[in-house]
N, CA and C atoms of all chains as a GROMACS GRO file, in nm:
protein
  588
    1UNK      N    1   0.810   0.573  -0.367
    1UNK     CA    2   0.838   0.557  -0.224
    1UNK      C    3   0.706   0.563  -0.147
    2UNK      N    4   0.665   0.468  -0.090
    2UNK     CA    5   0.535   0.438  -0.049
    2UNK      C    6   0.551   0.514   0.079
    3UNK      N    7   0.459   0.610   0.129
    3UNK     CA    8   0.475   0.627   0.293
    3UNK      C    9   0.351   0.605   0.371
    4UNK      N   10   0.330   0.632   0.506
    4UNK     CA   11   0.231   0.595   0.582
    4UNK      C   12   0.116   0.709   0.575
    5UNK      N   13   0.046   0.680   0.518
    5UNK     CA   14  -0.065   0.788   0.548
    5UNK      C   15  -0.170   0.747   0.628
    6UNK      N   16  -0.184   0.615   0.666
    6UNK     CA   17  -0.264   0.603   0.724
    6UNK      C   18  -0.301   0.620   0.860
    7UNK      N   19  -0.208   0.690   0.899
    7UNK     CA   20  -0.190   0.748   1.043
    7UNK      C   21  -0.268   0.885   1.034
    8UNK      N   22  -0.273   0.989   0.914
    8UNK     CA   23  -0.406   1.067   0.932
    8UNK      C   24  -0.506   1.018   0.949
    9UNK      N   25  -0.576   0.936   0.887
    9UNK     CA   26  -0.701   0.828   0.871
    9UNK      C   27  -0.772   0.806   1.026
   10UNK      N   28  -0.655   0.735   1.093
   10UNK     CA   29  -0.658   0.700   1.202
   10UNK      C   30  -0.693   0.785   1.310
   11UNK      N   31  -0.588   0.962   1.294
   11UNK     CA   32  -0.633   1.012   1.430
   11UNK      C   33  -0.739   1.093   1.352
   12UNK      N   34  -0.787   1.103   1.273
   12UNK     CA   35  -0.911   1.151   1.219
   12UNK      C   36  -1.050   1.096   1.286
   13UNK      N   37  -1.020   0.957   1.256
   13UNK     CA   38  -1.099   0.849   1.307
   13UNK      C   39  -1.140   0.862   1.467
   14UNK      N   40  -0.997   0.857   1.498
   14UNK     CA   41  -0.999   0.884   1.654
   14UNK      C   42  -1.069   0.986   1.719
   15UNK      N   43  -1.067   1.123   1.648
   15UNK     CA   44  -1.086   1.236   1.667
   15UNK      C   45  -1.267   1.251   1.636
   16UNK      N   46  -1.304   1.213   1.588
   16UNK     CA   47  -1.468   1.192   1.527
   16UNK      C   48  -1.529   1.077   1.616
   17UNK      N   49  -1.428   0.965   1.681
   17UNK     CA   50  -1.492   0.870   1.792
   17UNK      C   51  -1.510   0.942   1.916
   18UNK      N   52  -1.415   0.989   1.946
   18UNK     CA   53  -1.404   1.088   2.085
   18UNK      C   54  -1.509   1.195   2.099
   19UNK      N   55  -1.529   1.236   2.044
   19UNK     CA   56  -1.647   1.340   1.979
   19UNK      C   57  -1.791   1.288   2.024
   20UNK      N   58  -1.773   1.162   1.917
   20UNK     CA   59  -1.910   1.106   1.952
   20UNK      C   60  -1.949   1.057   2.058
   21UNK      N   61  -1.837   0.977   2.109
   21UNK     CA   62  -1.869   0.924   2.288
   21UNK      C   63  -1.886   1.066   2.373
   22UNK      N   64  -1.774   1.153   2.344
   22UNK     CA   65  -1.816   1.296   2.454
   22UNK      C   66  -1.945   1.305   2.472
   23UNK      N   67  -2.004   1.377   2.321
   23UNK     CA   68  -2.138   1.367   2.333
   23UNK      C   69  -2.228   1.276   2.388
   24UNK      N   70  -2.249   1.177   2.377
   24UNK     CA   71  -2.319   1.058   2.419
   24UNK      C   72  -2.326   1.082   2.579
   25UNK      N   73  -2.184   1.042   2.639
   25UNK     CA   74  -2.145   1.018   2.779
   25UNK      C   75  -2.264   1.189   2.859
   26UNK      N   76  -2.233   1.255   2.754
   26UNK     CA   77  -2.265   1.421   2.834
   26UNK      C   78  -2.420   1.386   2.802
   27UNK      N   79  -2.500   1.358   2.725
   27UNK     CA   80  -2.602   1.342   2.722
   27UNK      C   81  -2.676   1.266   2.825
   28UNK      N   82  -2.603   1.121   2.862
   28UNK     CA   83  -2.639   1.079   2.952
   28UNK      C   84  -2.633   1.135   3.114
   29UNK      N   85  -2.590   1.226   3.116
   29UNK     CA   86  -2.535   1.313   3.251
   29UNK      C   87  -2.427   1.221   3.309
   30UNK      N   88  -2.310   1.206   3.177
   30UNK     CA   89  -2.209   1.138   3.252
   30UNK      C   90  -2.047   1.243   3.246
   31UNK      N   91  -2.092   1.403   3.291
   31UNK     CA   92  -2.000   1.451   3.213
   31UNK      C   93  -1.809   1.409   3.263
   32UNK      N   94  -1.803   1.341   3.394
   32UNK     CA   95  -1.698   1.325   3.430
   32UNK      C   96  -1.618   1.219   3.351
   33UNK      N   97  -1.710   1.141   3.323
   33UNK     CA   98  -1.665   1.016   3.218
   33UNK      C   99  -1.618   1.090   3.083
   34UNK      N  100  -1.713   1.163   3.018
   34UNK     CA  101  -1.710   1.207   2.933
   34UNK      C  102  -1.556   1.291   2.885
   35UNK      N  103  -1.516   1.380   3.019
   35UNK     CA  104  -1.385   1.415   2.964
   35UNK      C  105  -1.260   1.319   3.042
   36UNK      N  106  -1.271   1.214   3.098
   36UNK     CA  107  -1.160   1.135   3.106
   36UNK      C  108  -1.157   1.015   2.937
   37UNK      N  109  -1.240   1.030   2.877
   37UNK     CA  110  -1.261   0.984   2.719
   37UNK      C  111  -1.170   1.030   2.660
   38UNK      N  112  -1.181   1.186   2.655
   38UNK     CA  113  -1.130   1.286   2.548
   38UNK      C  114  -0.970   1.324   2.606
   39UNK      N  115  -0.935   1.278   2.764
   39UNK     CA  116  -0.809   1.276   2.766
   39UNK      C  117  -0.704   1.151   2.725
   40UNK      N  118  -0.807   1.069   2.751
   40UNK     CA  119  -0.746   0.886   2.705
   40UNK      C  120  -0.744   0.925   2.526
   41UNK      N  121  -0.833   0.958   2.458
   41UNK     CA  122  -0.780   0.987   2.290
   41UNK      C  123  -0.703   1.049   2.288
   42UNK      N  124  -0.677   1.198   2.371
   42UNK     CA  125  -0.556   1.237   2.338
   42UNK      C  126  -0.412   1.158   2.378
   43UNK      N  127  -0.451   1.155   2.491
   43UNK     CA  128  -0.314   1.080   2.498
   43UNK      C  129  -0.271   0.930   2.351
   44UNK      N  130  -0.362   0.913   2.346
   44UNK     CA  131  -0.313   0.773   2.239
   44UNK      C  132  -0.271   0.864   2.113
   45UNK      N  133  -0.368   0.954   2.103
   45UNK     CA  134  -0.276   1.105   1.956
   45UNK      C  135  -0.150   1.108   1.974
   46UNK      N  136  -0.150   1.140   2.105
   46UNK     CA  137   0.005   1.186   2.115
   46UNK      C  138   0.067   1.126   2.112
   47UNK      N  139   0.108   1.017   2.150
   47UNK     CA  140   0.208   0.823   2.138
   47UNK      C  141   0.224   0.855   2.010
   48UNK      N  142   0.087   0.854   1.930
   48UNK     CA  143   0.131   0.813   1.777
   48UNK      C  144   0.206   0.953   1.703
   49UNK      N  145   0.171   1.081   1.733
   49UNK     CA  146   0.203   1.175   1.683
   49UNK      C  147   0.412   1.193   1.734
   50UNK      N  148   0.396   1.155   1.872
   50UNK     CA  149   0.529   1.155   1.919
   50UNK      C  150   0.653   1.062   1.877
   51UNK      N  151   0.579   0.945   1.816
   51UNK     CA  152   0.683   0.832   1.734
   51UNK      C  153   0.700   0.923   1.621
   52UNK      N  154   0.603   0.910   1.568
   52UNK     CA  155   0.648   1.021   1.401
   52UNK      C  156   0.737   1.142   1.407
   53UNK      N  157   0.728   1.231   1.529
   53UNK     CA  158   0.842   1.335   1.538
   53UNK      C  159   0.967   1.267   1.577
   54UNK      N  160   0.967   1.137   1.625
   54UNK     CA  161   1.125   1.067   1.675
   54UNK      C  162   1.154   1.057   1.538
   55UNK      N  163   1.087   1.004   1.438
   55UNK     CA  164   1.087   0.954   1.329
   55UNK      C  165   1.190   1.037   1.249
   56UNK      N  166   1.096   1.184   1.259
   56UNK     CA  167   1.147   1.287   1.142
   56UNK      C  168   1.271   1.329   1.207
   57UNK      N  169   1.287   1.342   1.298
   57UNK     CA  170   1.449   1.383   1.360
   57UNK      C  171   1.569   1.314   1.372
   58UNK      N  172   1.493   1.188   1.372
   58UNK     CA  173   1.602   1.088   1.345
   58UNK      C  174   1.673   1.083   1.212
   59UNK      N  175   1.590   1.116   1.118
   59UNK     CA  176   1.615   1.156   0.984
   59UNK      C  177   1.695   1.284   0.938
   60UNK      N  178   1.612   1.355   1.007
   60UNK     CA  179   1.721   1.487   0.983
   60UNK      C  180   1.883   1.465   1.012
   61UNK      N  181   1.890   1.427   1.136
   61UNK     CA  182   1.988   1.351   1.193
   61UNK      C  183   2.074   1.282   1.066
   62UNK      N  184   1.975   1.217   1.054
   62UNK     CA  185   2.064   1.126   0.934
   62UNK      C  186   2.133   1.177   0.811
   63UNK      N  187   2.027   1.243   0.750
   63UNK     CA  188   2.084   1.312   0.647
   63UNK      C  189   2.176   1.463   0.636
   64UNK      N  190   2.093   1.494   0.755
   64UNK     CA  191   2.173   1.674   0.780
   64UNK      C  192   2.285   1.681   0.868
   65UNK      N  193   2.315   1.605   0.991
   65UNK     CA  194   2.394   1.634   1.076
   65UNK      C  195   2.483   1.555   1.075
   66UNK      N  196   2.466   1.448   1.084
   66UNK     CA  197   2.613   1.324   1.122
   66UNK      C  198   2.616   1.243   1.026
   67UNK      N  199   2.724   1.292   0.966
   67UNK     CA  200   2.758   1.206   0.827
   67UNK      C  201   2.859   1.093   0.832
   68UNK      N  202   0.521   1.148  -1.096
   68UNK     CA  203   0.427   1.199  -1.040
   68UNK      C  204   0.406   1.219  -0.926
   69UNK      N  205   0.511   1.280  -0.784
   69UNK     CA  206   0.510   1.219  -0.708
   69UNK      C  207   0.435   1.354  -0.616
   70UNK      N  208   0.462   1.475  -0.741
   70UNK     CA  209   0.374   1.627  -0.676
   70UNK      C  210   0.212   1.563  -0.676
   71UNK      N  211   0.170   1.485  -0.751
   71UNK     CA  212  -0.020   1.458  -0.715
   71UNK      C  213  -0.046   1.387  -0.580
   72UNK      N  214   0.088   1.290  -0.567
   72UNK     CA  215   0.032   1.252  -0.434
   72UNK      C  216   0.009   1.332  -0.328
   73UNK      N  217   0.142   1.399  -0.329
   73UNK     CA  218   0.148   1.532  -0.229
   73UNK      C  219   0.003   1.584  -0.164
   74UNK      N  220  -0.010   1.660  -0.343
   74UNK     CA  221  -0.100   1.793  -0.303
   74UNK      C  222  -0.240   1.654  -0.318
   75UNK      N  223  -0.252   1.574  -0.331
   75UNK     CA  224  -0.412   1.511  -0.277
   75UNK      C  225  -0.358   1.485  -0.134
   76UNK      N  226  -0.248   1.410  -0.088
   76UNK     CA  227  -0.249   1.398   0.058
   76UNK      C  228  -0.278   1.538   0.125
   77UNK      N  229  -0.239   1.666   0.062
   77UNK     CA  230  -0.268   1.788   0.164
   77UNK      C  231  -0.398   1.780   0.164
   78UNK      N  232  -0.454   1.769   0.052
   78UNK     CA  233  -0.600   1.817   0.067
   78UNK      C  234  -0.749   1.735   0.124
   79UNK      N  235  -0.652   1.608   0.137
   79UNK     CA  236  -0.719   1.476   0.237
   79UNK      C  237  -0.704   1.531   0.331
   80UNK      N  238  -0.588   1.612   0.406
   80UNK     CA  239  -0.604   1.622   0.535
   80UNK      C  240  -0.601   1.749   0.562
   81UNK      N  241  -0.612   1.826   0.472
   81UNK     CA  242  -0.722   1.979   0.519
   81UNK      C  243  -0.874   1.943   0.509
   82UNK      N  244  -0.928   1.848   0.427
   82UNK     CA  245  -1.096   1.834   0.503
   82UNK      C  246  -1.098   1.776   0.604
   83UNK      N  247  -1.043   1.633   0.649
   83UNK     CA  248  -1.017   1.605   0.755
   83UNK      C  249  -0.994   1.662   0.890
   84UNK      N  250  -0.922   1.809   0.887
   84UNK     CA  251  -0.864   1.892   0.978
   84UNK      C  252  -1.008   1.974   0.995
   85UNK      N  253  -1.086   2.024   0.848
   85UNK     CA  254  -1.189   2.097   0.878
   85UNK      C  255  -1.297   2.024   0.947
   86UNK      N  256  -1.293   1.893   0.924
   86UNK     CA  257  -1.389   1.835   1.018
   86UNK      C  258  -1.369   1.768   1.155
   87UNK      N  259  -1.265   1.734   1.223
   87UNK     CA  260  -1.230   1.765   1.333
   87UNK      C  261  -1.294   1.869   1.418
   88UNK      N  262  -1.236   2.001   1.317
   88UNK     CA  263  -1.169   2.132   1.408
   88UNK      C  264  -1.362   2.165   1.514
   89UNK      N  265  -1.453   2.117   1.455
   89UNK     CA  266  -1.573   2.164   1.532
   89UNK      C  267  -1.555   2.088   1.600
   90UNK      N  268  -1.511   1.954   1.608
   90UNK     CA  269  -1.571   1.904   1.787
   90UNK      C  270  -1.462   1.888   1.865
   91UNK      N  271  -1.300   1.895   1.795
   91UNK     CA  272  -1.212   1.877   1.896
   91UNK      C  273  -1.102   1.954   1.830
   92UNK      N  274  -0.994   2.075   1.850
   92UNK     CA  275  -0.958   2.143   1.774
   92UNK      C  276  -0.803   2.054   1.805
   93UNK      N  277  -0.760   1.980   1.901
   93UNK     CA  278  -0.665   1.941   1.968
   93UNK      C  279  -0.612   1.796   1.852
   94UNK      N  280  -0.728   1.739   1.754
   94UNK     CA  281  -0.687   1.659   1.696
   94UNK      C  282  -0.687   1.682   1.539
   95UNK      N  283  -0.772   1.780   1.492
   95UNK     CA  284  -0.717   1.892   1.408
   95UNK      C  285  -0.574   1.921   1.416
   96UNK      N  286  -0.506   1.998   1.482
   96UNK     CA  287  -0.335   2.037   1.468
   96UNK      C  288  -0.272   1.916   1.494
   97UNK      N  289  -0.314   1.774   1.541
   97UNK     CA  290  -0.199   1.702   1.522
   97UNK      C  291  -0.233   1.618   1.392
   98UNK      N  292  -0.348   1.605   1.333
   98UNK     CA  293  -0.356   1.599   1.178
   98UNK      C  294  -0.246   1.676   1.096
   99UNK      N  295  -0.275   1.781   1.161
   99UNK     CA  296  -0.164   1.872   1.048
   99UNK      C  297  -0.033   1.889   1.068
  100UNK      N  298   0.025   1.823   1.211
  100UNK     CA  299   0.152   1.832   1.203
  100UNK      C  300   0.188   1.601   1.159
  101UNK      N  301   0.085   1.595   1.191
  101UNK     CA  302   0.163   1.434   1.096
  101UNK      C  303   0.140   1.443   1.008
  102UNK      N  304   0.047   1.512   0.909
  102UNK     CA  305   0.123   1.551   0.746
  102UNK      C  306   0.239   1.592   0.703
  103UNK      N  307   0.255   1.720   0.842
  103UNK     CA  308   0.369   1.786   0.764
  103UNK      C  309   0.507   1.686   0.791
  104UNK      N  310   0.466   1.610   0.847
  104UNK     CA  311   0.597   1.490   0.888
  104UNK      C  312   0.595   1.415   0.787
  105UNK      N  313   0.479   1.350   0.739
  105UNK     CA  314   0.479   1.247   0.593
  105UNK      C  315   0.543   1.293   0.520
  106UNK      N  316   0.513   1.431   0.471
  106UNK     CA  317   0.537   1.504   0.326
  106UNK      C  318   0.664   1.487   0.330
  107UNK      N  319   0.733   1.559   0.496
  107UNK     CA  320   0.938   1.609   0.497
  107UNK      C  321   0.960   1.409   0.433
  108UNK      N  322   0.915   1.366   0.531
  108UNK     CA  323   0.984   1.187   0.567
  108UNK      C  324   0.975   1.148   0.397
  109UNK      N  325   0.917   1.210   0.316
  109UNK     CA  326   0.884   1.149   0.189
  109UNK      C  327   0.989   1.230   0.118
  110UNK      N  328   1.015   1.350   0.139
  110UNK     CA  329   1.082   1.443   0.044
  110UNK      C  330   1.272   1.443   0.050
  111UNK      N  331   1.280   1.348   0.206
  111UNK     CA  332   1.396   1.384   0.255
  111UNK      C  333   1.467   1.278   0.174
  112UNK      N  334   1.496   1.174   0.159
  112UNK     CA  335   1.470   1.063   0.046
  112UNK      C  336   1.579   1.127  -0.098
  113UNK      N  337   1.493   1.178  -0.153
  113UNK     CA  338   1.512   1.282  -0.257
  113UNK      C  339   1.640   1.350  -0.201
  114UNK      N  340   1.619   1.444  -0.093
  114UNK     CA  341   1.714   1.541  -0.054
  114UNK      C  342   1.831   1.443  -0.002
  115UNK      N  343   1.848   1.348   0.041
  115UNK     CA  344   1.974   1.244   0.098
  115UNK      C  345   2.041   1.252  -0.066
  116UNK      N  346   1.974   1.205  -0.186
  116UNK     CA  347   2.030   1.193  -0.321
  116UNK      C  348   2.122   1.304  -0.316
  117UNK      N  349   2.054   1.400  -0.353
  117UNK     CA  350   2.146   1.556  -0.414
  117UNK      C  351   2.223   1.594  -0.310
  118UNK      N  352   2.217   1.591  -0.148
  118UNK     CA  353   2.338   1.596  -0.092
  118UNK      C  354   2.443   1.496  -0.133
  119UNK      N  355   2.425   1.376  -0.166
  119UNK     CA  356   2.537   1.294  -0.200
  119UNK      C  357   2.632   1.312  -0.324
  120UNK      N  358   2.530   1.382  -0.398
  120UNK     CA  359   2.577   1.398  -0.538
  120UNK      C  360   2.713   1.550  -0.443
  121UNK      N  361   2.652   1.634  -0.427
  121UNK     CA  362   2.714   1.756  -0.399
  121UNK      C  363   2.846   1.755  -0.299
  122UNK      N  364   2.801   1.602  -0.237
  122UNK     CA  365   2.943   1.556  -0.131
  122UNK      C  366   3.081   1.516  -0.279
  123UNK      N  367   2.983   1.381  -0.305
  123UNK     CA  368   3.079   1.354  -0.402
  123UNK      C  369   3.209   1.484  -0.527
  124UNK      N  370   3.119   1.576  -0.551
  124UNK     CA  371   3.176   1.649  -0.626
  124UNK      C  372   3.252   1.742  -0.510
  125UNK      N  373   3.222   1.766  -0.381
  125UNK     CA  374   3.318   1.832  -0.312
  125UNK      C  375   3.489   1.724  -0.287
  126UNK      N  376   3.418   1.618  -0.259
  126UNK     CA  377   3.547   1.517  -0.258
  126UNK      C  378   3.613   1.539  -0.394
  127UNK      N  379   3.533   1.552  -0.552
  127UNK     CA  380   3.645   1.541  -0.695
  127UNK      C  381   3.734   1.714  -0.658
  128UNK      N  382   3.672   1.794  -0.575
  128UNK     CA  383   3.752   1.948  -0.610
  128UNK      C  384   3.799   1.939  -0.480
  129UNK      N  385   3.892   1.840  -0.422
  129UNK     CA  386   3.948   1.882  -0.277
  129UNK      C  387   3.897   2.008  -0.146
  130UNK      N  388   3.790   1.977  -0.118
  130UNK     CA  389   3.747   2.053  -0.082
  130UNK      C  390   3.755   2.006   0.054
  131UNK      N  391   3.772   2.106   0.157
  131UNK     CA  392   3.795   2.079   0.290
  131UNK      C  393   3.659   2.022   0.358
  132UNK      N  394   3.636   1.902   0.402
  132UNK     CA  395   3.485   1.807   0.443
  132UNK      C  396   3.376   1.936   0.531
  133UNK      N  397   3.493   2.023   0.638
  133UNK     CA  398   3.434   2.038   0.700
  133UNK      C  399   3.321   2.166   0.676
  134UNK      N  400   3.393   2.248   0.562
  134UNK     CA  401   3.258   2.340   0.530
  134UNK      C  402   3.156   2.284   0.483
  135UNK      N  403   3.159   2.170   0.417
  135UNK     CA  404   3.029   2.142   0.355
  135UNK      C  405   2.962   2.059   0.489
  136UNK      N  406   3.006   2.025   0.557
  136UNK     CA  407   2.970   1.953   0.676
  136UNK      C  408   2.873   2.059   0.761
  137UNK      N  409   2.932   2.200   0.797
  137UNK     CA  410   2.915   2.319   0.857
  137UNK      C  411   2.730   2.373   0.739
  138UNK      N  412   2.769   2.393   0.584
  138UNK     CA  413   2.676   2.404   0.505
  138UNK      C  414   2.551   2.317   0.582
  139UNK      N  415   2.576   2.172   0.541
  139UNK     CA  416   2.462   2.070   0.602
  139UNK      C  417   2.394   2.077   0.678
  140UNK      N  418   2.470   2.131   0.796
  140UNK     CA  419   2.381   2.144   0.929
  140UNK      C  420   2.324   2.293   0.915
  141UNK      N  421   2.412   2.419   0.845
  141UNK     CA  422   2.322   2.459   0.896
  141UNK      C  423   2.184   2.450   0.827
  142UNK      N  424   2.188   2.386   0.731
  142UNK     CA  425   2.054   2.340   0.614
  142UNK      C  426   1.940   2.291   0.724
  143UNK      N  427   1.996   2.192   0.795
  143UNK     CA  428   1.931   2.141   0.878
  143UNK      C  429   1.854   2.197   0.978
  144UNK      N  430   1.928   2.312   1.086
  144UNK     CA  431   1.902   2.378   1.167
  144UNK      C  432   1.791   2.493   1.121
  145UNK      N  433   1.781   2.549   0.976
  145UNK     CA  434   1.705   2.628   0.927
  145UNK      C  435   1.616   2.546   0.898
  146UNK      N  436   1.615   2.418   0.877
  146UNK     CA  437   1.478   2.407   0.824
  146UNK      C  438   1.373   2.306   0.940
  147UNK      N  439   1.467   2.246   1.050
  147UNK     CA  440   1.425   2.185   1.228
  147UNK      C  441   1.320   2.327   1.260
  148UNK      N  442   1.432   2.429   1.282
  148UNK     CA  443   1.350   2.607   1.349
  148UNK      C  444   1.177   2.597   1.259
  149UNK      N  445   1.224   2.560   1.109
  149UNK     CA  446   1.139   2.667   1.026
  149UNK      C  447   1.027   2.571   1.055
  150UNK      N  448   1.022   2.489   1.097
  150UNK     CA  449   0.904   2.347   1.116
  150UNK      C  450   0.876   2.356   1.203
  151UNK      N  451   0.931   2.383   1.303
  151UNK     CA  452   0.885   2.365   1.503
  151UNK      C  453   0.785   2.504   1.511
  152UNK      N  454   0.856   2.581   1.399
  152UNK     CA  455   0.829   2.742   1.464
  152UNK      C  456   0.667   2.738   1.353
  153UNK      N  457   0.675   2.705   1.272
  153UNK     CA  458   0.550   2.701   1.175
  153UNK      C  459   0.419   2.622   1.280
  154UNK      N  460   0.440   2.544   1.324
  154UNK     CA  461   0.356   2.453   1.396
  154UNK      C  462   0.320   2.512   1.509
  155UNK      N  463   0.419   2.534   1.575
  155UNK     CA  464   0.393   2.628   1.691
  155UNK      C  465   0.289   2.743   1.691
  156UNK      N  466   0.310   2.832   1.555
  156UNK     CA  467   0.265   2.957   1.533
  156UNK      C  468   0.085   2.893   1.488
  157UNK      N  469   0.103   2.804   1.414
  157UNK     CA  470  -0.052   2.710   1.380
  157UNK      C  471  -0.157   2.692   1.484
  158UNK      N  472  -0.067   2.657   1.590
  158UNK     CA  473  -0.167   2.640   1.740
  158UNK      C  474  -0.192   2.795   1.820
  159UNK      N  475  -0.074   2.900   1.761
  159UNK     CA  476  -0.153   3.020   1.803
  159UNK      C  477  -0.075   3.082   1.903
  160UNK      N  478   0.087   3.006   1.901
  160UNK     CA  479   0.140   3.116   2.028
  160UNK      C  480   0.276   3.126   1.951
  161UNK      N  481   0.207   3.282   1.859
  161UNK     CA  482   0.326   3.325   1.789
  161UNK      C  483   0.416   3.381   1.873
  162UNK      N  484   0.430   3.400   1.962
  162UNK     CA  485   0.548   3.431   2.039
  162UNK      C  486   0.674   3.360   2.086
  163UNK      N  487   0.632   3.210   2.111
  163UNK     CA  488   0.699   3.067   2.102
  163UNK      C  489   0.740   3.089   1.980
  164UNK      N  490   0.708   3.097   1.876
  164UNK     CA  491   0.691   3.049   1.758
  164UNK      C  492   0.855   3.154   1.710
  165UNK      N  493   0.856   3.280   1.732
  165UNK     CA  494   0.941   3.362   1.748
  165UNK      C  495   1.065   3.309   1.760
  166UNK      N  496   1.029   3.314   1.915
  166UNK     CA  497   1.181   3.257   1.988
  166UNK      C  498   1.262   3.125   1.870
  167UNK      N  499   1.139   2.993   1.908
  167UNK     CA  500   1.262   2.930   1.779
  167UNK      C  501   1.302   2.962   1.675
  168UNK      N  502   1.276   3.092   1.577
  168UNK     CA  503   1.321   3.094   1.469
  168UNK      C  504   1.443   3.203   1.576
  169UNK      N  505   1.426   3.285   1.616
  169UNK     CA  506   1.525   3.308   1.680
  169UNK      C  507   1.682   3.257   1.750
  170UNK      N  508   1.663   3.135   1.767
  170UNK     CA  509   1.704   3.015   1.824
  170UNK      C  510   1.804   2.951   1.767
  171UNK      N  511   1.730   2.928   1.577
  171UNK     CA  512   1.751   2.923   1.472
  171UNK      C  513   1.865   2.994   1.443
  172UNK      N  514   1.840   3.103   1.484
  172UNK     CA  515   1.915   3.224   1.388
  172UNK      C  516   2.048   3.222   1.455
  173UNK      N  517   2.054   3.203   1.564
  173UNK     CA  518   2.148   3.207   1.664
  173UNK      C  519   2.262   3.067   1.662
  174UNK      N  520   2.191   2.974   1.658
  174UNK     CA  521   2.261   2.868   1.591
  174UNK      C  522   2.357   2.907   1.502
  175UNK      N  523   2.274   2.904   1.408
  175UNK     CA  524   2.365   2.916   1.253
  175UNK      C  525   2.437   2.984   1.286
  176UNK      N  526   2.476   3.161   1.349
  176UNK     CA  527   2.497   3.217   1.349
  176UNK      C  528   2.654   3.171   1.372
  177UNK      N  529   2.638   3.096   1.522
  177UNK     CA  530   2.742   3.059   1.624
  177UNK      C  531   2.802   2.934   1.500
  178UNK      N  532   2.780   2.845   1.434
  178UNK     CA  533   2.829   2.789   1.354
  178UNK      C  534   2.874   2.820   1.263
  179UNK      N  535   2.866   2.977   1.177
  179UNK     CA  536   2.933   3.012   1.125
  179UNK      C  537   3.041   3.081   1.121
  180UNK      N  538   3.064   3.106   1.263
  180UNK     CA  539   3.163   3.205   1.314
  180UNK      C  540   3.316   3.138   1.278
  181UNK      N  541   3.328   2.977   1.318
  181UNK     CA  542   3.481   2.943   1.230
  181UNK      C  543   3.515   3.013   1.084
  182UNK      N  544   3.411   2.959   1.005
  182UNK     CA  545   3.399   3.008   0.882
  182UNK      C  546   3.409   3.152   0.814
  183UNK      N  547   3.373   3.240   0.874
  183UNK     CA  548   3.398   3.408   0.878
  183UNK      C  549   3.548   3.439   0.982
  184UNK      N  550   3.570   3.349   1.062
  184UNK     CA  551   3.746   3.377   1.116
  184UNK      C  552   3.792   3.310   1.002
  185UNK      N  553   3.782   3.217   0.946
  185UNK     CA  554   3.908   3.176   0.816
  185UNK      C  555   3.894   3.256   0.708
  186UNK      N  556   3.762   3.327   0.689
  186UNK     CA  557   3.762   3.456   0.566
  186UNK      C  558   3.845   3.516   0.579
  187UNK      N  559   3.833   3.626   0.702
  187UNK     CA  560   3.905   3.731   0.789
  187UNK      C  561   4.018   3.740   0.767
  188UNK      N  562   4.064   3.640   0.811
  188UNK     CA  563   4.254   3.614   0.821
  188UNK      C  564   4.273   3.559   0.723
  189UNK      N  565   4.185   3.533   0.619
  189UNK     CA  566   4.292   3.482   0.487
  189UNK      C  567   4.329   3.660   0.346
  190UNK      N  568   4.170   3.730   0.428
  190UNK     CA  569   4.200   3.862   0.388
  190UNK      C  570   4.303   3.948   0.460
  191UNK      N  571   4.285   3.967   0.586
  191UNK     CA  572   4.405   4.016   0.616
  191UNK      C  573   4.571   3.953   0.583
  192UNK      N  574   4.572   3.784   0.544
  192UNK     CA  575   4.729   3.761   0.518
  192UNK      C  576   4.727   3.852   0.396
  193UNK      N  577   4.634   3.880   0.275
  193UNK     CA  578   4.681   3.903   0.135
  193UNK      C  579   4.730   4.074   0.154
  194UNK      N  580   4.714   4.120   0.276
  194UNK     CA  581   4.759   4.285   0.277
  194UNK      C  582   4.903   4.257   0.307
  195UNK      N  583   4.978   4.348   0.247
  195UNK     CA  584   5.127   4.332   0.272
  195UNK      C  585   5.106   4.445   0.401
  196UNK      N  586   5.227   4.361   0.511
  196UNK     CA  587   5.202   4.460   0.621
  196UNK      C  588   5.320   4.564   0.664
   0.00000   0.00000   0.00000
């Protein structure tokens, strides 16, 4: 049963880009930029993290509750 | 072989999590709660099988649908709590973390209450009165 892993990969990815622009943006004395960055990654975390919990409940759903 | 994938997917995303956690700790814990979603979404699969098997054999011994129905959920409800409340407690506010297993407990509790009235009164019919 093949599943998605590549959605760690991704906010990993995400999480090590955000990072690096923070830094960057703050280096340049851009710190206001810098944390509207790190709220725009989170928010896109969360979309993807929030489908996957519809995901798993929908499942539970499926298998545990309404038969 | 399906325990190697597992435990290498955990351990892909415990270095992953350890390297996060220095520059952003916020994408660290949701690393670790979309694992723990892969692993259930992968395992549940499996678990749909052996409930079916265990339906089926309640249907060969006439068995009334609705306890095993009552069983199911509360399978369910213990193990929704035991996940929300684990995650919760991960980010550090074991007190949240509390309440839902609490929550938990209370559930089941209230769902089992048909089930302990049909004990009750099937012990009290067997006393001659």
């Amino acid at each position: 049963m093949p599943f998605d892993v590549n959605a760690i990969f991704q906010i990993a990815g995400i999480g090590i880009i955000v990072a690096m622009i923070h830094t960057v943006l703050k280096q340049a004395g851009k710190g206001e930029w810098a944390e509207w960055i790190t709220l725009l990654g989170i928010i896109i975390v969360l979309y993807m993290v929030a489908s996957y919990v519809s995901e798993l409940f929908q499942e539970i759903k499926r298998v545990f509750l309404f038969k | 072989m399906d325990i190697i994938q597992i435990v290498g997917l955990g351990l892909v995303a415990t270095v992953l999590t350890l390297i996060v956690k220095e520059q952003k700790p916020m994408f660290a814990f949701m690393i670790a709660m979309i694992t723990g979603i892969i692993i259930f979404l992968f395992l549940i699969g499996k678990i749909a099988e052996v409930i079916q098997i265990l339906e089926r054999m309640a249907v060969r011994a006439n068995l009334n649908m609705i306890y095993l129905e009552t069983i199911l959920k509360m399978i369910g409800i213990a193990y929704i709590a035991e996940f929300g409340a684990q995650i919760v407690r991960d980010a550090g506010q074991g007190a949240i973390a509390s309440k839902i297993e609490l929550a938990g407990k209370v559930l089941i509790l209230v769902m089992a209450v048909p089930i302990i009235t049909v004990i009750i009164e099937t012990v009290i019919s067997l006393f001659p009165s």
